[in-house]
Structure formats: structure tokens, C-alpha cells
C-alpha positions, 0 to 999 in steps of 0.5 A: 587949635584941635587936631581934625583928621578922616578919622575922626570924621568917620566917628562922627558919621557913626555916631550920627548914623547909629543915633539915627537908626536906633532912634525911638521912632525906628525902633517902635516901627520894628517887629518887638521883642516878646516878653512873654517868649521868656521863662520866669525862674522863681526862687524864696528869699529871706527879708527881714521885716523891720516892723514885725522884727522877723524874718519872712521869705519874699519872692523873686522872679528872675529871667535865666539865660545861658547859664553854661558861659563863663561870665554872668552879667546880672541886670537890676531895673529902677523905678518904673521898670521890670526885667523885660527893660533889658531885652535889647540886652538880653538880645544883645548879650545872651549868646555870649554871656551868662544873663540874669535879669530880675524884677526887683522887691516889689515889682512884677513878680516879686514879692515884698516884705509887709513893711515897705518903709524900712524893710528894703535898704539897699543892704536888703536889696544886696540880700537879694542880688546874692540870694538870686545868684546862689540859687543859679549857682553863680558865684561871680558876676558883673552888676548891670543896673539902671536908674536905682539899680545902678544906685544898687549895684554900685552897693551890691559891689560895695558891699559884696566884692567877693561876689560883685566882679565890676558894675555898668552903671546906667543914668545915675552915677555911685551916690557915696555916702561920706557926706551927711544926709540929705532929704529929698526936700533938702535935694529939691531946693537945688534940682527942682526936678526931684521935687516928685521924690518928696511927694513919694516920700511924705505922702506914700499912700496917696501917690499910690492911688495916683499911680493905680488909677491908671496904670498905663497912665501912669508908665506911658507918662514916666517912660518918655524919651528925648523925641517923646519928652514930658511937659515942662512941669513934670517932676517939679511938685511935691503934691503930684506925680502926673499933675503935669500931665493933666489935661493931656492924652500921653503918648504911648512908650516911645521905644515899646511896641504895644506888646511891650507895653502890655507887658509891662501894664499886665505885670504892673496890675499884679500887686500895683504900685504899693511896694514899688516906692521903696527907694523913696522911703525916708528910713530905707533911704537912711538905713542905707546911709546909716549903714555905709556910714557904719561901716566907713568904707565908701570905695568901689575898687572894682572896675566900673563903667558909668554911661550918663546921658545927655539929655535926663529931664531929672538931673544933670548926672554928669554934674551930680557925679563931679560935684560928688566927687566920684572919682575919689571913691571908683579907682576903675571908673571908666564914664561914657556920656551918651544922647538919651533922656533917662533910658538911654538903654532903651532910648539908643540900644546900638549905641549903648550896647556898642559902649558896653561891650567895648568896654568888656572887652577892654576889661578882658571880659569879652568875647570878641572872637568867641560865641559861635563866631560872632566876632563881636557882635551877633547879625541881627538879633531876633526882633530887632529888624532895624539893628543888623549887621552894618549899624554894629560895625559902625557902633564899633567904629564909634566905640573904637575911638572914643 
């Protein structure tokens, strides 16, 4: 019979009681973070182009802040995002760390190489990771990345360890590349629910002018929560992204103010979604594969954090990430599951940021008793009404004991 004890009670009342202050609705009905109070520092990269057999320099904007901290942490979005997704990191973490967030290849204010079949493996992407933090001269950092750039930097560190420190990994879990090669078709027969990547993969410009015709729409559709979920359809075909939606008004984005999502929508019109498919290109995604298996080595030595969540429409990733085997290829992995749909970062900030920084502080990487006399946590973080003081006291008892 398991052992019962106060303790462990109390960690179930705070667990309980942050999920329900950080809670979607709660956070929708606090005054929002302004994305547009942040500069964009812009820097030129090389990339190659794989069709025109050149090099050409793209351009990557990235948000710079407190460059003078001792440990940089260095935030890369997945599919649909920008930069600004990080902001109740950014809020959370910015006076004690060094913090780079970036609009990936394609997205918001970058550019991309003409191709985007081939041109943007994740070898090129690592380019880019290191080519930002050169140019803000940051020779060591840790990889936080969400969705694909989770995916990104578990091979950023596995390419780069001279210049990835560790990796926090959230949603997707490392995906090695030891094993043969597997299609988004060959995928789907089994989780259903990657059915949509065929549909970005075969029919690239279709789904293209699918996600343009309306593109808050489109990102009202994909950014749901576990409170806010998609129909039951959604994900599952390979002929439509939003066909689950038809007939449908969506919700606006559960855990966005309206400012946030003009943001997003604003940055988003910029050059649409016509580069933002690279992930799900065939020959990105068998570049990638190649070259890892190329250079044999699958192994992440560096500590690693993986956050899953509990509740993703798309996959079950703790699954995927035992029956992969992850363990084998991440000697320093640390995996912490928590409630969310697939942003639980955005979905549950003082939950997720309670893991994150407990587990930095348990790599020597923290900065408990330092940052202005923090102790840990900062008291109240601008914008985040609902967040103060007594909620991260009881995230810290959480994280404490788990």
C-alpha cells in the first residue's frame, strides 16, 4: 500500500491551485503582455539554397534581453508560432538570465532561402541558432525550444555541444534518428492525428492558400487549449488542415489577449504562411535524417529536461518517447509530465515555469538567491495580474517534491 503523508497532500493542493490560477480563462482575463513594447534586434545569415546550389543571407529577427547575465537561455518556437509565445518566460526569467527568443526561418520577421523544400534541414536551422548567438555574442547557452523547436534543439545540442549547454524541451520529446525513415504517410497509419502532416507534405501549396485565406483563422483554429479543445476531426485528414472547423465560428486563442493575437495575426501577414512549412517538407525532413545517420552519433550527452503534456490532441509523447527509446540516447534526461494540450507553456505558465526553473536550479544553473533579491521567483511579473507572489510559493512547493 502506498505511503500517504501532509506532505504529500500539500503537494496536491498546489498542484491543484496553480492549474486552476494559471488556467486558460484566468489568464485571458489579466491585463496582457505587449508584444510590440519589445525590440526586434535583426541580424544576416548564411543559407544555403539547395536548388539555386548558392549560398544566399537570410534574415533573422530575435528579441535580446539582458545580455550582461551570466547564463543565456535561448527560446525557439514550432509550427504556428513566433518569438512573443515565450513571453511569460520572457516575464519569468528575464531579470535573472540572458534571454534570446527568435522568429525562426520563415516565420514573422524572418526571411527564408527561396527553396523551401530542401533548403531548411535541421542542420540549417542549427546555422541559424549559432549564427544569432554570435552575433550577440553568446558563446554557450541553453536550448529551450516547443513543438519543432524542441525537435530543433535536441539537434542544435546534438550537433553543436560546444555551444548547446543543455536543452528544455517542450511537447515533443528528442525524435533520434537511429531507426530507418519514416514518412508522415507511413506515421499517420498508426497516430491518426498526424494525418495533417501528409496534407503539408504532398500538397504544400494548397495547404498554403488554406492557411492565407484567413489568417486568424487559421491560428485561432490550431492555438487551442485543454478548456478550448478542436472538434474531434481535427488533424485527421490528409486533404485539409481546417476542414474540422467547417461550419464552425473558432474561439478567439484561449490563453492570448486580443493584443496578443494581433500580434500574432500582424506578424503572420507579413510574408503569410508560404515558408512556415518547412518542417513538414519531405526532403528537409530526409536531409535531416540523412545527415545524422551520416554522422552516426544519435546521443544527446548534455542535461536535458523534457516537459510533456498530458492532454495533446496530436500525440500521446510520453508514449512516442518510451517506445522510442529516449532514454538510451539522453544520459541527463530529466522528464516531467504536466496538464496541458500541446502548450502547456502557454496553457499553465506558473506550472511550467515552477518545473523549469527548479530544474535549473537543480543543474547549478539557477539563480535562486541572486537577481535583485528575487529568492527564486520575481513578485509579480508586469502584466501577469493573476501570477504573484503566493501562487509561486505554492509552484515551488510543487516542484519541490516532485
Amino acid at each position: 500500500m502506498p505511503s500517504f503523508s501532509i506532505s504529500k497532500l500539500c503537494v496536491l493542493c498546489a498542484i491543484t491551485t496553480a492549474a486552476l490560477l494559471s488556467s486558460p480563462a484566468n489568464i485571458s482575463g489579466v491585463a496582457a503582455l505587449d508584444p510590440w513594447q519589445y525590440d526586434l534586434t535583426t541580424v544576416k545569415c548564411p543559407a544555403v539554397d539547395r536548388v539555386l546550389d548558392h549560398t544566399v543571407h537570410i534574415t533573422i529577427e530575435y528579441v535580446d534581453l539582458n545580455p550582461t547575465a551570466n547564463t543565456t537561455i535561448l527560446m525557439v518556437h514550432g509550427w504556428p508560432s513566433l518569438w512573443s509565445s515565450w513571453a511569460r518566460q520572457i516575464e519569468e526569467f528575464k531579470d535573472e538570465y540572458h534571454i534570446i527568443a527568435i522568429d525562426v526561418r520563415g516565420f514573422g520577421g524572418s526571411t527564408h532561402p527561396p527553396d523551401v523544400q530542401s533548403s531548411s534541414t535541421l542542420a540549417d536551422i542549427t546555422g541559424d541558432l549559432v549564427c544569432v548567438l554570435e552575433h550577440a555574442r553568446v558563446s554557450s547557452a541553453i536550448c529551450l525550444g516547443h513543438d519543432w523547436g524542441a525537435v530543433a534543439c535536441y539537434e542544435a545540442a546534438r550537433r553543436r555541444p560546444d555551444v548547446f549547454s543543455a536543452v528544455i524541451g517542450v511537447t515533443v520529446p528528442y525524435l533520434p534518428s537511429s531507426g530507418p525513415f519514416h514518412t508522415p504517410a507511413s506515421l499517420s497509419t498508426s497516430i491518426p492525428t498526424l494525418s495533417y502532416q501528409v496534407f503539408f507534405e504532398r500538397n504544400t501549396s494548397q495547404a498554403v492558400v488554406e492557411l492565407n485565406r484567413d489568417i486568424r483563422r487559421t491560428l485561432r483554429g490550431t492555438l487551442r487549449s485543454v478548456d478550448s479543445p478542436p472538434p474531434p476531426g481535427f488533424l485527421k485528414s490528409r486533404e485539409t488542415f481546417l476542414g474540422g472547423w467547417e461550419g464552425r465560428e473558432i474561439p478567439e486563442i484561449p490563453y492570448f489577449s486580443r493584443q496578443e493575437e494581433d500580434y500574432f495575426v500582424e506578424r503572420f501577414s507579413r510574408q503569410g504562411f508560404d515558408r512556415s512549412l518547412i518542417f513538414y517538407a519531405h526532403d528537409n525532413r530526409y536531409g535531416t535524417w540523412k545527415s545524422a545517420r551520416e554522422q552516426g552519433n544519435y546521443t544527446v550527452a548534455q542535461p536535458v529536461l523534457s516537459v510533456l503534456p498530458l492532454n495533446d490532441p496530436v500525440a500521446d509523447w510520453e508514449h512516442v518517447a518510451a517506445f522510442l527509446g529516449v532514454d538510451e540516447f539522453l544520459p541527463g534526461l530529466t522528464t516531467k509530465t504536466m496538464q496541458g494540450a500541446h502548450w502547456p507553456h502557454m496553457e499553465f505558465p506558473v506550472v511550467f515555469n515552477g518545473l523549469v526553473r527548479a530544474w535549473l536550479e537543480g543543474q547549478g544553473m539557477g539563480h535562486r538567491f541572486g537577481g535583485g533579491g528575487h529568492d527564486g521567483y520575481k513578485a509579480g511579473g508586469a502584466g501577469l495580474a493573476g501570477e504573484g507572489e503566493e501562487q509561486r510559493v505554492r509552484v515551488r512547493v510543487l516542484v519541490d517534491e516532485l
